[in-house]
N, C-alpha and C positions, 0 to 999 in steps of 0.2 A: 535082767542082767545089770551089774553095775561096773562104773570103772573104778579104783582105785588109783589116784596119782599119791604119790607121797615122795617128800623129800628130805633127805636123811644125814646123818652127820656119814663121814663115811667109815668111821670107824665101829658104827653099827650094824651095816650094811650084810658084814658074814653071818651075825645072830638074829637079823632078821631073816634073812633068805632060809636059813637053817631049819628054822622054828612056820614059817610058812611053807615052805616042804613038809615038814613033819604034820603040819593040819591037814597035808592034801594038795595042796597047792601044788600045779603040775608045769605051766606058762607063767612068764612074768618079761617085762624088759626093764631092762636096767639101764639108768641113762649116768654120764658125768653132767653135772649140769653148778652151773656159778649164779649165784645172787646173792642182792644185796639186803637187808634184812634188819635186827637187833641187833645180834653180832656184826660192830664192825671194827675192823682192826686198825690201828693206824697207821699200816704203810700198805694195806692190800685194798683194794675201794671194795674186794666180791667176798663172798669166801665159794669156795667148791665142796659141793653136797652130790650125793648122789639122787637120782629119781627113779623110784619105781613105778611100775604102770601094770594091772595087772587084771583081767575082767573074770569078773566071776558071776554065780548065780544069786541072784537077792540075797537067798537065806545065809552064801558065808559070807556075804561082804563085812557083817561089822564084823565077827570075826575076828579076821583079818586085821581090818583097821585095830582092830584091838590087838592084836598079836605085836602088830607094827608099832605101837602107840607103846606097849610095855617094855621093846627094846631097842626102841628110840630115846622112850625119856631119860636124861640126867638132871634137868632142873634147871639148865642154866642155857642162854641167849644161844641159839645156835641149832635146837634140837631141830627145829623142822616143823612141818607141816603135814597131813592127812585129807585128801579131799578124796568125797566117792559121788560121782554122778551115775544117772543115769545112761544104758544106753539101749538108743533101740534097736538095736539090730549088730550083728557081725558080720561076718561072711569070709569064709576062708577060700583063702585066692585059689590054693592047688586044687579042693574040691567042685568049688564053686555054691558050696555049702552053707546056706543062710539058719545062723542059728539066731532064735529070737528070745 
């Protein structure tokens, strides 16, 4: 399994989640979240991006990261980031359910 974090402008946030539903995509969290970066503005020190967080199986992670990555990009200081690690294990609380 792997994670996907990715951090995003947030005016892409609806065309990403859209298009990652449409792959399959069934779980995801969606954070607000503020850093500091390329983009930086002169009266704000953050800017505000949103994060998604989203675990999937090996084979969609890139994907994904690719789905993420085609409606994130604009070209210019601001778009965000992409990261996927590994994980080793889950475990869903109401089950108690260890998917590996």
């Amino acid at each position: 399994m792997k994670l996907i974090k990715a951090v995003v402008r947030t005016t892409s946030l609806d065309r990403i989640i859209k298009s990652l539903q449409d792959m399959g995509v069934k779980h995801m969290t969606i954070f607000e979240v503020k850093g500091i970066g390329e983009q930086v503005q002169l009266f704000n020190p953050y800017t505000i991006h949103k994060m998604i967080q989203i675990i999937l199986p090996d084979e969609e992670a890139e994907a994904a990261a690719n789905v993420i990555m085609d409606y994130a990009h604009t070209g210019f200081a601001g778009d965000g980031l992409v990261v996927v690690m590994p994980v080793d294990f889950m475990i869903k609380i109401q089950t108690r359910e260890k998917v590996e």
